[in-house]
N, C-alpha and C positions, 0 to 999 in steps of 0.2 A: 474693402478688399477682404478675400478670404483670408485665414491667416493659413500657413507652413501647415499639411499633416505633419504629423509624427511618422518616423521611421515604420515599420511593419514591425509586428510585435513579432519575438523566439516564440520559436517553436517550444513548446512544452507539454509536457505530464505522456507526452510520446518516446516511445523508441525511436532509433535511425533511421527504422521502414515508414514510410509516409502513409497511409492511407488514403490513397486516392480516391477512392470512392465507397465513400461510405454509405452509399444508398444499399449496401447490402447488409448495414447493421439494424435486422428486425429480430427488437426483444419484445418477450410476453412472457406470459405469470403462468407457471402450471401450479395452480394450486398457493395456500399462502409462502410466501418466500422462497420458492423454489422456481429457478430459472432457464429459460432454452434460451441459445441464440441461432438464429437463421440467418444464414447468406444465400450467395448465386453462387452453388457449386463451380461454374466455369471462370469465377474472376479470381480462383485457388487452385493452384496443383494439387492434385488429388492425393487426400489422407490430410491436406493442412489447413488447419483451423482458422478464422482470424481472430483464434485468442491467442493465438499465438504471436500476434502484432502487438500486442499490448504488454505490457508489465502485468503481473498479478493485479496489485491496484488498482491501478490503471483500467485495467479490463471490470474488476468487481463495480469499480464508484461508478465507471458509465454506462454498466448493463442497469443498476438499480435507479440512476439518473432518468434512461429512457424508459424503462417499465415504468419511470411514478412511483415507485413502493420503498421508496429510500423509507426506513422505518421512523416512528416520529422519536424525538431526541427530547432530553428534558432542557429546559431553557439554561442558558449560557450563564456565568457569573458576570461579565462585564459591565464595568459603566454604560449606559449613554452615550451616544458621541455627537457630532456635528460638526463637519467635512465639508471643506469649498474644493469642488471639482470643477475639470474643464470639459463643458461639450465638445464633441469631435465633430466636425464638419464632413460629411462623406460625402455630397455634391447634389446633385441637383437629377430631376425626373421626372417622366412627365407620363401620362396612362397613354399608352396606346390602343388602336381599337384593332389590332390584328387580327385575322379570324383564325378562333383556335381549332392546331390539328384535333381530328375526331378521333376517339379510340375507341375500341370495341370490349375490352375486358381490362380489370387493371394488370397492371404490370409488376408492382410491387406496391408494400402499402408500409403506412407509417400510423403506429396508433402516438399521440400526441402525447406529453409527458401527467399524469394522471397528477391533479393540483393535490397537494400534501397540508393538511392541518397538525401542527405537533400540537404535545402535549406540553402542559405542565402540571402543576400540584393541584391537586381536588381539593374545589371548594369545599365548606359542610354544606351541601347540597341535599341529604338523609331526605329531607319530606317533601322532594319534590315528584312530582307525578307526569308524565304525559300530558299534554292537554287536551280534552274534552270538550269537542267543540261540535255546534249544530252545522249540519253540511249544507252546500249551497245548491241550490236549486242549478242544473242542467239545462242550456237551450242551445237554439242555432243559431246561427249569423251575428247583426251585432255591426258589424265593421263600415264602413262608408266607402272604402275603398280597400284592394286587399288582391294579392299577385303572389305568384310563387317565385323565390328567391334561389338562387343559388343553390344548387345540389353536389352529390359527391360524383356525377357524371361529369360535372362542369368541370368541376375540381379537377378530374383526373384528366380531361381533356387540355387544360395549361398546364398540366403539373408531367409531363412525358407518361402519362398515363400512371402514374401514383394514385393512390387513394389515401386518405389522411381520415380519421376519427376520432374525437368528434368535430363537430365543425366547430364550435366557439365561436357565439354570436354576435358581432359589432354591427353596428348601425349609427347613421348620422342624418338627419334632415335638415337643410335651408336654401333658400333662395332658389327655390323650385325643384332642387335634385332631393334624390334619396339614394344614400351610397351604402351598400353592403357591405362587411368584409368579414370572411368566414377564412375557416385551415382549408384552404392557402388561395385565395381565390376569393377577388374584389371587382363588385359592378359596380355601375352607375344609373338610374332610371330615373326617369320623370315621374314626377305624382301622379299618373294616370297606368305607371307601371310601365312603361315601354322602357326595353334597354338601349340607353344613350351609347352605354361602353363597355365592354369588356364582355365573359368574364375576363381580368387578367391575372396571372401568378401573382404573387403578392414578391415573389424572389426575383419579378421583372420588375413588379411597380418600385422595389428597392431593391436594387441592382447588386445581386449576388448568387453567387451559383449554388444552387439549388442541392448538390450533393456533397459540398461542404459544409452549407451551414443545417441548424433544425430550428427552423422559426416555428411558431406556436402562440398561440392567443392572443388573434390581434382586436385591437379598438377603436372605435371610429366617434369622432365630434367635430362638430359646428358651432363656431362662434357665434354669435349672432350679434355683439357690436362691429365685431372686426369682418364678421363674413370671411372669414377662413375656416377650412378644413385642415383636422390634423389627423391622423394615421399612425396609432404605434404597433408593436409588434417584438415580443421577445424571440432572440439569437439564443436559446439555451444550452451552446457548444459552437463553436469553430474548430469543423474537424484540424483544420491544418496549425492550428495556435493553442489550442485546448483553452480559450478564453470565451467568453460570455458576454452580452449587451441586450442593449434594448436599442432598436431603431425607432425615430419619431422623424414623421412626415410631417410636411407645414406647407397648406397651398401657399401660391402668391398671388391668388386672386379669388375673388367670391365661383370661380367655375371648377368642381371639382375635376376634369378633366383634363385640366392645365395643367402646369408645373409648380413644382415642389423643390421646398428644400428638406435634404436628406440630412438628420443629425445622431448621433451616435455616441450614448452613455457607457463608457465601461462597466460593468457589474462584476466583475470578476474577484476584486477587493482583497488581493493576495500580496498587495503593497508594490505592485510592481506597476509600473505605465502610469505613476499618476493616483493609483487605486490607495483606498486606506487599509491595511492590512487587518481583517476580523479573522477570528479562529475558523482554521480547520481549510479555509480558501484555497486555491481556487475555487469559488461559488458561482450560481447564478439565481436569474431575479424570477421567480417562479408566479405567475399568473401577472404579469402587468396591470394595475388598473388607473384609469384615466381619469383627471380631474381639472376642474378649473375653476379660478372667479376671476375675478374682470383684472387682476394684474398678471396671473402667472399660468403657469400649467402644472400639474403635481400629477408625477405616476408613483403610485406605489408596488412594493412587491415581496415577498416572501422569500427571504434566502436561505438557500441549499447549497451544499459541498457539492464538487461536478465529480469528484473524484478520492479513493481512499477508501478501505473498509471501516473506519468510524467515521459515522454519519453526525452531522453537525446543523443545526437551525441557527441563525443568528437575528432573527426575528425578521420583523417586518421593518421596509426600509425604504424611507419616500424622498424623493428626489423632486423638488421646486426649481423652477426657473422664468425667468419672462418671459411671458406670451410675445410681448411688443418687440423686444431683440429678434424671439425666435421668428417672426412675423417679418421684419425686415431685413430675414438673412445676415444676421449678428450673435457671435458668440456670446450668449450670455454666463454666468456664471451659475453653476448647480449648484446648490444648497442642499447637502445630503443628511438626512436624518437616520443612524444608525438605532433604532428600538431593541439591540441587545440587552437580554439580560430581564429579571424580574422587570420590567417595561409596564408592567399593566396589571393592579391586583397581584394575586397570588401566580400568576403565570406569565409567560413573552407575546406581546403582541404580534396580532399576524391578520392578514388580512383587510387590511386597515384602508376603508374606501374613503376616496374622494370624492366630494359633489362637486356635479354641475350643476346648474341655474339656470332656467328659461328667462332669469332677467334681472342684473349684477345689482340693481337701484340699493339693495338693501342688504347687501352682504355684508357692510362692514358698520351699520347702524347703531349697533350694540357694543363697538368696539370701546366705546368712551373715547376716540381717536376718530372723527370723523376724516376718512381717505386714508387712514391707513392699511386697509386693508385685511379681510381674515376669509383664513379658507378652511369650512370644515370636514369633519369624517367622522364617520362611523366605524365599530367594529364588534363584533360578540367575543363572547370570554367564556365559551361550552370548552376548558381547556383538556376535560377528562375523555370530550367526545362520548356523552351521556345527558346530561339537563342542565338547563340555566337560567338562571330571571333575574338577569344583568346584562347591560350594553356599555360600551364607551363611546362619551362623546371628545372627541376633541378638536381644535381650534390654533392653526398657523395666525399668527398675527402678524405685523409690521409687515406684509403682501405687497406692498408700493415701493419696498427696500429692493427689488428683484432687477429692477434695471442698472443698480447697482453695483461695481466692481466687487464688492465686499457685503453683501446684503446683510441685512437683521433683521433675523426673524426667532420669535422663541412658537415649540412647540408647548401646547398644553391639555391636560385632559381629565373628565370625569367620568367614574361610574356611575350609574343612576338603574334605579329598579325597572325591571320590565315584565310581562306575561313571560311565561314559562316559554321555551323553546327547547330542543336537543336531537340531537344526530338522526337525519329517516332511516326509514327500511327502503329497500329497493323496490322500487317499483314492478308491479305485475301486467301483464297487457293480454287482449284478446286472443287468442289463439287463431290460427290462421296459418297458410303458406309460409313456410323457410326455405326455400329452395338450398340456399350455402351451409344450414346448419342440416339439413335432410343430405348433401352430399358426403357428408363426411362417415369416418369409420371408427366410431359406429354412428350414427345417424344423432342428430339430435335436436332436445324438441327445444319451442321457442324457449329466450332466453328472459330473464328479468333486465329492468335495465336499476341503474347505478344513479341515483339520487344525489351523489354526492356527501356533504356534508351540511353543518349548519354556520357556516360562514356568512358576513354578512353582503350582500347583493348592493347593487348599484345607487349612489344616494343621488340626492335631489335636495338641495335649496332653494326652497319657493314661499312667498308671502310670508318670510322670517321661520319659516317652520324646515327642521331635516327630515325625509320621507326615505323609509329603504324597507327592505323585508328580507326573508334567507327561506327554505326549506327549512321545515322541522316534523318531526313526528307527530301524530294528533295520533289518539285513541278512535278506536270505531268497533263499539261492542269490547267485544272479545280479541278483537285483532288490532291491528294499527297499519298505519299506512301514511304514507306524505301528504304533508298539507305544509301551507303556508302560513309564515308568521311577519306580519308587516307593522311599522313603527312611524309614530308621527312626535317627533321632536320637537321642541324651543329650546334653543341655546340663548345665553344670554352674558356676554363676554363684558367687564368693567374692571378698568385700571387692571389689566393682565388674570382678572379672574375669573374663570367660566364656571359657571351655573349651569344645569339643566333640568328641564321636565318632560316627562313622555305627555301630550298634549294628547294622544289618542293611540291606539294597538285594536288591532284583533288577528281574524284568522281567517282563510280560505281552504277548505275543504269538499271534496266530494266522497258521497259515500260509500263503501268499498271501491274506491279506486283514489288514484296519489295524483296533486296538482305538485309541480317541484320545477326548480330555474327561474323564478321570478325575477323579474325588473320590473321599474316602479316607473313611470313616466307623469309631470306632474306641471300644469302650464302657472303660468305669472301667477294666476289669482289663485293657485290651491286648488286647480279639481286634477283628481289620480285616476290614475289605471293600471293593471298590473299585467304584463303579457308573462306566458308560462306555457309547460306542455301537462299535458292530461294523458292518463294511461291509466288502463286496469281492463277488469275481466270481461266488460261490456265496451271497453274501447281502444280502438289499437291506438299507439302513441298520437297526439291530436295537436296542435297549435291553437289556443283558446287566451282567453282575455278576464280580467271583471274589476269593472268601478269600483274602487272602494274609496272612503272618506275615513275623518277622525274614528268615527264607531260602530262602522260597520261596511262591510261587503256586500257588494251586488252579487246578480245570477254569473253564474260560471258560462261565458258564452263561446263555441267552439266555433271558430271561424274558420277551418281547416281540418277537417276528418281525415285521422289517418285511414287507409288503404290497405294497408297492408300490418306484423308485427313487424317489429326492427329485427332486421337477418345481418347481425354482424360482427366480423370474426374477432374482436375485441372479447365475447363472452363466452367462443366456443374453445373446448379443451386442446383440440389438436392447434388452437394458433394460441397456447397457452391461457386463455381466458377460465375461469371456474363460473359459469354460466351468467353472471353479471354483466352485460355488455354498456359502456361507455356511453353517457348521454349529455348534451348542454355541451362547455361547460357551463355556461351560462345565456342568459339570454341578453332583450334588451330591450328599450324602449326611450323614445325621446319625443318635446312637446314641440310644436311649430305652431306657435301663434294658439289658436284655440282647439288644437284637435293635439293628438297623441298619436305618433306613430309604433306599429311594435312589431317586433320581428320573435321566432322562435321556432326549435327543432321539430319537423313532424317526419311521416312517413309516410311521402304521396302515391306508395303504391305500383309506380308503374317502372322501378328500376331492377333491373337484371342481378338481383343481390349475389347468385352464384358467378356470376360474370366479374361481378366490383367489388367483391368482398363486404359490402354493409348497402346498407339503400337508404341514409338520411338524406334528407332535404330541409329545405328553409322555406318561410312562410313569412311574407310582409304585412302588415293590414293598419290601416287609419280608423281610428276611433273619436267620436267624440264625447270628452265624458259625462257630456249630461243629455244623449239619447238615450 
């Protein structure tokens, strides 16, 4: 039986005027730190503001919340903690196949909350350099199978005609589906690419109204012992509560089409509802990332104040629980890991990935504890946002404690030496047609796009080895440009203590132009692939792939040529952008038995960009990694 929800949480960090519709809260950047906000003149009496709905506060924490530009903060003094929380049960749902209204232009748009790396204390880093790496050879095709995915048409055509940017990449393959899920719009297709379902809003597939909450960066996996599909997705504000979550879907059956159970983590951690109270709170869980081994599910995520002119990090903050409860529609218990505070070396950790595993046999081998379980992660330590040639590895153990009332698990971690890595440049793209940036006044010409940072990207436990990669700067001549740096691990965990060695690294580059967004895709026995996008002065934004192994990188193979540049109002001045416009966030990639499937941002060209405000698109393709 279900148990009792909870009461409906107060209303907070609001005034007595409600906001009812906050679909007309569109903030953007003019320039660094400097801020616009746009509404619908008609849903205001005229001459009044909706800052005028807000307290001061109030108003500043949530204009720099939805720009992304919360500035980065220097890490917290607190301990450590570790919190048993209760998952919220929010019901149950199922994808429908409605056919969605068509829209012609968007209606309004929402650029998505821009992922925030803080800082902490510089390493002595003095003789570190860029790295200098040989570029990889350029071709075509490559893929075995390969369909265009979900675009910001689709998008807009579930979403009442919104536009959302960037998409943020999720994917999940088994038992013959392949299921999508981008901002804010999730299909379903068979492996020959036909769509089974949808697109659907992602605010239908988890039942809530679309202009109250701001979902953002969802993620998508498949079990492959359990043959379940799970689905999360950060709430980054409830206009009507001023609280915060993460939605996580759980099929209850191997048909991604079916029904789900809906469950629901508070993040907000203000001490109220349950929450454990960290400074500076109400917060929320900034970039969700999704994990698993064969006992539990782990999202991790980056917390941020939602609200308040001092801006607060409390580091990265991963949340465990059973797969098996959550699978049989049973509250299980969360196991909350707070990483406040020096957490990691000389700075706070942040970004702290979880793997998945194409196959659990050997996850917990090394534990000295046969069956009791260990789930690992990766993360980088660029804390200056400048160079590094360091990674952390670390290792949850006692993972079989999770069905548990009270579980036990200790978290644990090491540094260990890597190749150099550190912060890209933005990428540059071919020149070509803007239609959205040519309308504007004054006119303007294509943009660069936004690389992100050097964070680390999606891991993979396979044949006892951890596989992950991030963007990072490479030199080229005289200039630089994005390229990729990827990691092959052994971890090796005894009587609670973990060891590591980098088993192999290198790097993917092209010359004069940025590969950037990497996900690593990696089957049972060790063979990799990495999907990414390709841009520069010879190509417009591209969806492409390349094998790599322990010590080196295949051809760069572009299995999707962009069309067109990216025309979108994320980089241009009048929707406050400083010519950088939003890419990724990430991408993705996942194995099925012997092939590797991968998804990633491109620009097909054929979208009305003055009409929808941006023209990305998504790009699916099957590889196998040793054609």
């Amino acid at each position: 039986m279900v148990p009792a929800q909870p009461n409906p949480p107060l209303l907070l960090g609001f005034e007595a005027v409600r906001l009812n519709r906050p679909r007309f809260l569109h903030l953007t950047v003019h320039g660094p730190g400097t801020l616009k906000l746009r509404y619908n003149q008609n849903s205001f009496p005229e001459g009044e503001s909706m800052l005028t709905k807000f307290t001061t506060s109030t108003a500043t924490g949530l204009l720099l919340l939805l720009l992304g530009i919360l500035p980065n903060a220097a890490a917290q003094s607190a301990a450590n903690s570790v919190s048993l929380n209760q998952l919220k049960y929010v019901g149950t749902a199922s994808l429908s196949n409605a056919s969605p209204a068509t829209v012609n232009s968007a209606t309004q748009f929402r650029i998505a909350p821009l992922p925030k790396r803080p800082t902490g204390f510089a390493a002595t880093l003095s003789l570190l350099h860029a790295p200098k790496v040989p570029a990889n050879n350029v071709v075509g095709g490559g893929a075995s199978a390969n369909f265009p995915g979900i675009t910001t048409v689709d998008s807009a055509n579930v979403n009442s005609g919104f536009v959302i940017t960037p998409p943020d990449q999720g994917l999940c393959v088994g038992n013959g589906y392949v299921v999508e899920a981008v901002n804010l719009a999730l299909s379903v297709y068979n492996k020959s690419g036909k769509l089974l379902m949808g697109p659907t809003a992602l605010n239908t597939f988890i039942p809530s109204d679309f202009f109250t909450t701001f979902f953002s960066d969802p993620k998508c996996y498949f079990d492959i012992p359990t043959k379940r599909w799970f689905v999360s997705i950060t709430n980054v504000v409830d206009f009507n509560t001023g609280r915060s979550n993460f939605f996580l879907a759980v099929s209850q059956t191997s048909d991604p089409r079916g029904s789900y159970f809906i469950y629901s983590v508070d993040t907000t951690d203000d001490g109220m509802l349950g929450t454990p109270s960290h400074p500076g709170c109400p917060c929320f869980g900034d970039q969700p990332l999704l994990g698993a081994d064969k006992n539990g599910i782990y999202i991790s995520t980056n917390e941020f104040n939602i609200f308040g002119s001092v801006n607060v990090f409390n580091g990265a903050q991963i949340y465990a629980m059973s797969k098996t409860l959550l699978e049989q529609g049973i509250l299980p218990t969360v196991v909350h890991f707070n990483l406040i505070g020096n957490s990691l070396a000389e700075g706070t950790a942040a970004s702290v990935q979880p793997a998945t595993s194409p196959n659990f046999n050997d996850s917990d081998e090394d534990s000295g504890e046969k069956g009791a379980g260990v789930e690992y992660f990766l993360s980088s330590l660029d804390f200056t946002g400048t160079l590094d040639n360091r990674i952390a590895v670390w290792a949850m153990t006692n993972t079989n404690s999770l069905t548990r009332a009270a579980p036990s698990l200790s978290l644990v971690h090491v540094v260990i030496q890597s190749e150099v890595y550190g912060v890209p440049p933005d990428a540059t793209q071919k020149a070509g047609a803007n239609p959205l940036g040519a309308s504007q006044d004054p006119p303007q010409p294509e943009e660069i796009l936004s690389t992100g940072d050097d964070r680390m990207e999606q891991v993979v436990f396979a044949n006892g080895q951890l596989w992950s990669g991030l963007t990072t700067i490479v030199a080229d001549g005289n200039n630089a440009n994005a390229g990729i740096a990827y990691f092959v691990v052994q971890p090796k965990l005894r009587e609670g203590v973990l060891t590591a060695k980098i088993q192999g690294q290198n790097y993917v580059s092209v010359k004069g132009s940025s590969v950037m967004y990497p996900a690593i895709g990696v089957t049972a026995d060790g063979k990799a692939t990495i999907a990414f996008s390709l841009s520069g002065p010879r190509y417009f934004p591209s969806a492409a792939f390349a094998r790599v192994n322990p010590v080196q990188a295949g051809d760069v193979h572009i299995v999707a040529a962009g069309g067109a540049p990216q025309d979108d109002l994320s980089g241009y001045p009048q929707f406050g952008g400083n010519g950088s416009a939003r890419w990724g966030d990430y991408s993705a990639a996942v194995a099925d038995g012997d092939s590797i499937w991968l998804a990633a941002e491109y620009i097909p060209g054929n979208i009305d960009s003055a009409a929808f405000l941006t023209n990305w698109g998504t790009f699916i393709y099957r590889v196998r990694p040793e054609d």
